[in-house]
VOVOLO-303631 format. One record per residue: residue number from 1; x, y, z of N, C-alpha, C in turn; residue in one letter. Coordinates in nm, 4 decimals. Layout:
BEGIN
{NUM, {X, Y, Z}, {X, Y, Z}, {X, Y, Z}, 'A'} ...
***
This chain:
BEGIN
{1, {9.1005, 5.6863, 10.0848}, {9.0286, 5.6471, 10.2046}, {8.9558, 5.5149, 10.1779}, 'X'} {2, {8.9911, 5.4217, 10.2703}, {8.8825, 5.2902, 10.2318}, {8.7463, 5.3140, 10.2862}, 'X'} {3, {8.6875, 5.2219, 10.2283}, {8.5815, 5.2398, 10.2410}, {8.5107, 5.1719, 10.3658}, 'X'} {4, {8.4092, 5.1589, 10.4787}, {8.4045, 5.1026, 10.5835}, {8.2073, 5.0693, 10.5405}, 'X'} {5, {8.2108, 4.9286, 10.6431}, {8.0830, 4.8998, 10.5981}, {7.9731, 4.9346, 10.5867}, 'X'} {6, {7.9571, 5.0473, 10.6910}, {7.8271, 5.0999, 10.6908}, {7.8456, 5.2367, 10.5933}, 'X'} {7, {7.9334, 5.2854, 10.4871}, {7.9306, 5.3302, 10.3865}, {7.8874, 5.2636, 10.2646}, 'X'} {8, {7.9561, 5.1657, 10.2887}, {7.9326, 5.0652, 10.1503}, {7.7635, 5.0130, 10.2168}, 'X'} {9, {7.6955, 4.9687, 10.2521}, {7.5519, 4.9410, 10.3150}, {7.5042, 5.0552, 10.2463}, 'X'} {10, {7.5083, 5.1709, 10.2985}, {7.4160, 5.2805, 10.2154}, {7.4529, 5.2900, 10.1076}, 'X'} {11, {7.5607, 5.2926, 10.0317}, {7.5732, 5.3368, 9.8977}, {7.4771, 5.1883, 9.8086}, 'X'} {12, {7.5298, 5.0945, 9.8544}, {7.4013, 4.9774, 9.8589}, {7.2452, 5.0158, 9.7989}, 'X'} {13, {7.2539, 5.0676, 9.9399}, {7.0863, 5.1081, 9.9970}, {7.0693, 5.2145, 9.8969}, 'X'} {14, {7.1177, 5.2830, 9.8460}, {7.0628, 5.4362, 9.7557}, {7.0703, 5.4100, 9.6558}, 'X'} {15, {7.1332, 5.2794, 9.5812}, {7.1527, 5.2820, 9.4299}, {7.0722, 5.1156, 9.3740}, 'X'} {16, {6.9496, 5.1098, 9.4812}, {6.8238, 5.0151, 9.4648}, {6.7451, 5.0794, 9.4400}, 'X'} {17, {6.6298, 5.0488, 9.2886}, {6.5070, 5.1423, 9.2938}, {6.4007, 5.0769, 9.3886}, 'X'} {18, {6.3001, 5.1756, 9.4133}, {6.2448, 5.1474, 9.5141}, {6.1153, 5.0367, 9.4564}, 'X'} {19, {6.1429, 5.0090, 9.3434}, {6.0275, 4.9353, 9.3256}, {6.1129, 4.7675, 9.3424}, 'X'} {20, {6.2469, 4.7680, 9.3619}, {6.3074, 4.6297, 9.3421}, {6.3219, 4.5595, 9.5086}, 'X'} {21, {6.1736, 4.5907, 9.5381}, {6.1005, 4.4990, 9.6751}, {6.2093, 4.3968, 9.7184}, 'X'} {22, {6.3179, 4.3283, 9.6677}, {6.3567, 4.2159, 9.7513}, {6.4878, 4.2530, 9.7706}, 'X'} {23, {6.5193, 4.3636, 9.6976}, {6.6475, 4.3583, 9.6967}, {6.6911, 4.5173, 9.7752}, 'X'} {24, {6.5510, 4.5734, 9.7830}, {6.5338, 4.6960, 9.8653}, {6.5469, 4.6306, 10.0462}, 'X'} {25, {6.4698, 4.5816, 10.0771}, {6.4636, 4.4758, 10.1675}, {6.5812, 4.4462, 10.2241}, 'X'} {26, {6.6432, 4.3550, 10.0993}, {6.7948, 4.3110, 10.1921}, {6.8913, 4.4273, 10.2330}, 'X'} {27, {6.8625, 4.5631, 10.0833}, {6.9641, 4.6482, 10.1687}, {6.9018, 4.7149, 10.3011}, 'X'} {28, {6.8252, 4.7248, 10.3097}, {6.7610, 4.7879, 10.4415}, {6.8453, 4.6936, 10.5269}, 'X'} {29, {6.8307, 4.5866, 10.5480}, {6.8845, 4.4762, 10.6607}, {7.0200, 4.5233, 10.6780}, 'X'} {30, {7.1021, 4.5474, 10.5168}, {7.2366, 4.5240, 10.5082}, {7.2884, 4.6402, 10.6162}, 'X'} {31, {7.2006, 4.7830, 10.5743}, {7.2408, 4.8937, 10.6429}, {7.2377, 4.8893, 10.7659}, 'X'} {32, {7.0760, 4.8366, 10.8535}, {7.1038, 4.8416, 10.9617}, {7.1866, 4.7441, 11.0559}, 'X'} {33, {7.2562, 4.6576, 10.9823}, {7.3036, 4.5602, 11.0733}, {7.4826, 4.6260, 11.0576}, 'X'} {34, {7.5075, 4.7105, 10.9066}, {7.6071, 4.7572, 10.8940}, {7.6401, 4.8874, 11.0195}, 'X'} {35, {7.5345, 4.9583, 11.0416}, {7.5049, 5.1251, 11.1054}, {7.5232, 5.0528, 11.2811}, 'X'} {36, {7.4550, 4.9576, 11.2809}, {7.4973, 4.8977, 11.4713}, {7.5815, 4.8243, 11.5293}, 'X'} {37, {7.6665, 4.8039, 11.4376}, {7.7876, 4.7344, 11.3968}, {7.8980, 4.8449, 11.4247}, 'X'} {38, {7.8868, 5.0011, 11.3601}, {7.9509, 5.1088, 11.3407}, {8.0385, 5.1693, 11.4727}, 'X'} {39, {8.1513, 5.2552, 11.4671}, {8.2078, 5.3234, 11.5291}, {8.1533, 5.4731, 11.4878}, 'X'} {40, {8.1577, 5.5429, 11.5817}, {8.0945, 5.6992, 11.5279}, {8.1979, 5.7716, 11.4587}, 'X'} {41, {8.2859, 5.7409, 11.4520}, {8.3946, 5.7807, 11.2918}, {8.3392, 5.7180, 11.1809}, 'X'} {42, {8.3223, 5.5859, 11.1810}, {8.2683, 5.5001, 11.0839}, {8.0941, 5.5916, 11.0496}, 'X'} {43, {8.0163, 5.5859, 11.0870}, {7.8948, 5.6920, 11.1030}, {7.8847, 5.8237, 11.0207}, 'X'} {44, {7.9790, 5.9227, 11.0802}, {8.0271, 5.9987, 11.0489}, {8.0877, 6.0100, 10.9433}, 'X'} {45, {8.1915, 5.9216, 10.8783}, {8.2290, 5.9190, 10.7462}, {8.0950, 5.9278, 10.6441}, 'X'} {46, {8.0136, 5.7951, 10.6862}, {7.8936, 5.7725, 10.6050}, {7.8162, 5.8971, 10.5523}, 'X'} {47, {7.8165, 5.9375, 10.6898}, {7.7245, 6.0479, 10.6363}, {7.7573, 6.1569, 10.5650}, 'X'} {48, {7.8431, 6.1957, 10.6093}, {7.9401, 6.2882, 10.5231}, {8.0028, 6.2775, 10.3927}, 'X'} {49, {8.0022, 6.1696, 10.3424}, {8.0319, 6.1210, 10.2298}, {7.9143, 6.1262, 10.1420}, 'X'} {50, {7.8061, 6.0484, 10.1938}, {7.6796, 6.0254, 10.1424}, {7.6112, 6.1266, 10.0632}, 'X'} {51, {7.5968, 6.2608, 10.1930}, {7.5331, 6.3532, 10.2072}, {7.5573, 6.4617, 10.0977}, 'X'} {52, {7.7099, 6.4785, 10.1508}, {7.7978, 6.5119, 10.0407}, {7.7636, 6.5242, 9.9003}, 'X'} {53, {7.7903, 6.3642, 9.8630}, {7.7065, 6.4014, 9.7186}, {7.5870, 6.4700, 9.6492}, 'X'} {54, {7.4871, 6.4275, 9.7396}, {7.3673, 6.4223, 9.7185}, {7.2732, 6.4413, 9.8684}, 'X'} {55, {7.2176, 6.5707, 9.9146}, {7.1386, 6.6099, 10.0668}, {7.0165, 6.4963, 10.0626}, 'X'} {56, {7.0013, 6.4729, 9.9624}, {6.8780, 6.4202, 9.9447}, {6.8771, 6.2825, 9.8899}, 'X'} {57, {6.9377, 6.2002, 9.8832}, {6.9358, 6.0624, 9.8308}, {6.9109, 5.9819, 9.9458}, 'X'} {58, {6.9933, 6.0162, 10.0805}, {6.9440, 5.9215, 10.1977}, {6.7812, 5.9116, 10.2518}, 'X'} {59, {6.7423, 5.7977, 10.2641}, {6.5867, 5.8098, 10.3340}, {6.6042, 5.8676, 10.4764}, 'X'} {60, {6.4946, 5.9639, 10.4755}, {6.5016, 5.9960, 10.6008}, {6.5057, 5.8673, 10.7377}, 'X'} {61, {6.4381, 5.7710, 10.6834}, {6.4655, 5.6901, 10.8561}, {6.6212, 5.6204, 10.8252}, 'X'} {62, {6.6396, 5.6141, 10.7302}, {6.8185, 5.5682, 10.7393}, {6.8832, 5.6803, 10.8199}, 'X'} {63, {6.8596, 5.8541, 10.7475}, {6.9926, 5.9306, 10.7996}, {6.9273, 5.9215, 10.9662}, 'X'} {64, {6.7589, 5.8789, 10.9606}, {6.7372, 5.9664, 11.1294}, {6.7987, 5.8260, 11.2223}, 'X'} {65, {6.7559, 5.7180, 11.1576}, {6.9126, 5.6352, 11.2863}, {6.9990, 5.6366, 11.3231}, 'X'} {66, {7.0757, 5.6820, 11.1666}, {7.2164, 5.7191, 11.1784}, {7.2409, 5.8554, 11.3048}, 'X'} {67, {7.1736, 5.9401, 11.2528}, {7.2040, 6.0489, 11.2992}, {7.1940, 5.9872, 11.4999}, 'X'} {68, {7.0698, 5.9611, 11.5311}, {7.0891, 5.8891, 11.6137}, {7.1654, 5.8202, 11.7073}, 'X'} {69, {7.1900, 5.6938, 11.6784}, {7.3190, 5.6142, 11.7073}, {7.4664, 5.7046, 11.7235}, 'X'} {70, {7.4689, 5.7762, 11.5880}, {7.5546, 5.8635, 11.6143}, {7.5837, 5.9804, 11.7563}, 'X'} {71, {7.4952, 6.0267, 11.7798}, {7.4328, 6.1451, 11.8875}, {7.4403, 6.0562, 12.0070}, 'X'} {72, {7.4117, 5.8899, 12.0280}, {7.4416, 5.8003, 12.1416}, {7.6046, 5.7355, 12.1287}, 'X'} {73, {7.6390, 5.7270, 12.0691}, {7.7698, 5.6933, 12.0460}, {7.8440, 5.7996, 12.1182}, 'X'} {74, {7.8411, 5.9376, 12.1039}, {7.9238, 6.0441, 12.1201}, {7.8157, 6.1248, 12.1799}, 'X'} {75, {7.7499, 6.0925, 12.2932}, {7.7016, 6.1828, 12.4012}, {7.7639, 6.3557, 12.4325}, 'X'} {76, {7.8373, 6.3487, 12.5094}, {7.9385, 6.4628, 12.4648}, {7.9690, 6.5844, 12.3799}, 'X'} {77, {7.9924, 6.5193, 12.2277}, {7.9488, 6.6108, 12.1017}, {7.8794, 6.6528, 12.0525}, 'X'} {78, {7.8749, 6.7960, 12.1161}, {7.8071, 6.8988, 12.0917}, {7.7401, 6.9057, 11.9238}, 'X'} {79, {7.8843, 6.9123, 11.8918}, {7.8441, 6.8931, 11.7054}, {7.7972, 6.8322, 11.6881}, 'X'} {80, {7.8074, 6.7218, 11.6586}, {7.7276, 6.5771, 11.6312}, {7.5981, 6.6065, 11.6500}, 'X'} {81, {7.5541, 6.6866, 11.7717}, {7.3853, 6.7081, 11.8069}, {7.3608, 6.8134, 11.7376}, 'X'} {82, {7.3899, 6.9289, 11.7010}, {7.4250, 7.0640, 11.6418}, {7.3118, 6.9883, 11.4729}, 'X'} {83, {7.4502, 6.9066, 11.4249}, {7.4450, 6.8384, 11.3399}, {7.3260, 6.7918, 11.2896}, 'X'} {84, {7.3098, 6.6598, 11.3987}, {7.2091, 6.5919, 11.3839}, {7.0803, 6.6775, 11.4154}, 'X'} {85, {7.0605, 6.8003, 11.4504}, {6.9482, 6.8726, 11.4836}, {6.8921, 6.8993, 11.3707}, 'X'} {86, {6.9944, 6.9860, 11.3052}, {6.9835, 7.0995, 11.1596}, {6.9168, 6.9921, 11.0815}, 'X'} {87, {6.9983, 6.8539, 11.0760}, {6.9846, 6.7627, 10.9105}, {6.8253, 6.7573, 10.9482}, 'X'} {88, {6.8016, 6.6977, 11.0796}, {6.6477, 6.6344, 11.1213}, {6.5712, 6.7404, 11.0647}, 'X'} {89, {6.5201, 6.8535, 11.1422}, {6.4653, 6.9214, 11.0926}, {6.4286, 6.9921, 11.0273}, 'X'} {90, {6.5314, 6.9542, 10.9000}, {6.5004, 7.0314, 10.7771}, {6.3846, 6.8751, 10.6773}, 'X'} {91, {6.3518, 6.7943, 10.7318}, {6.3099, 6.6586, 10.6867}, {6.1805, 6.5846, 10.7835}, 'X'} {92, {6.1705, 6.6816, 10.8721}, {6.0393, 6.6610, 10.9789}, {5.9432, 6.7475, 10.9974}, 'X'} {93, {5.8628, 6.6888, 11.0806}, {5.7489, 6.7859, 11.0825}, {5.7498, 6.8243, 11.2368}, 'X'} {94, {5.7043, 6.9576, 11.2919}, {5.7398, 7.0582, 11.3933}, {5.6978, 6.9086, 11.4837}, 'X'} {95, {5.5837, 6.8876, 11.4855}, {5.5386, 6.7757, 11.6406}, {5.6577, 6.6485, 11.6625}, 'X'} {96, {5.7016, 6.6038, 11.5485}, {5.8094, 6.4882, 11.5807}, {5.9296, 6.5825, 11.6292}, 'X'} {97, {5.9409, 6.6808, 11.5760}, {6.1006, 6.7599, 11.6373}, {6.1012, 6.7533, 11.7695}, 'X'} {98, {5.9682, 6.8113, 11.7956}, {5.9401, 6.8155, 11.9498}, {5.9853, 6.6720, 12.0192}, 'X'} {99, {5.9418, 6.5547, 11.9834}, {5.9692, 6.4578, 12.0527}, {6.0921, 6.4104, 12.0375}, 'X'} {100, {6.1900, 6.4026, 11.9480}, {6.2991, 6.3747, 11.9309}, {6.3859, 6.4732, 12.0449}, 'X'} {101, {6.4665, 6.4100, 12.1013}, {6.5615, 6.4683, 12.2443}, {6.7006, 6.4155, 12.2227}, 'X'} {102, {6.7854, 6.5288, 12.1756}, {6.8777, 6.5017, 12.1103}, {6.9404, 6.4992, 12.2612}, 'X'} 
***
């Protein structure tokens, strides 16, 4: 499977320590310009790949855009919201769940 950009952006983004300020920075940029750029297959791979390895290596405001964008991309899919519900709220706190409207 090749690899698509907003995979390669996070794998980027997760294998910067967080103390390397400039280069943390650019991947932040890299991801989000990679993630709005994305097709929700492209998205979807990411995350699933990502996640995959490791539940816990993505920052929560990376997966909660993703998840996001994703959930607007594919209105429709049920899963996708299913999805994006479970990951969110196992990583939030009860008052933001509330406001988030999948």
């Amino acid at each position: 499977m090749e690899k698509n950009k907003v995979l390669m952006a996070a794998e980027k983004l997760i294998s910067i320590d967080s103390d390397d300020y400039k280069n943390l920075l650019s991947a932040n940029d890299l991801y989000i310009e990679a993630l709005t750029g994305s097709s929700a297959t492209e998205i979807e791979t990411m995350l699933r790949t990502i996640l995959d390895k490791d539940y816990l290596i993505l920052p929560f405001w990376a997966r909660l855009i993703a998840f996001r964008l994703l959930c607007l991309l594919e209105p429709e899919n049920d899963s996708f919201k299913k999805w994006a519900e479970g990951d969110i709220s196992a990583f939030s706190d009860p008052e933001l769940e509330n406001k988030i409207k999948w």
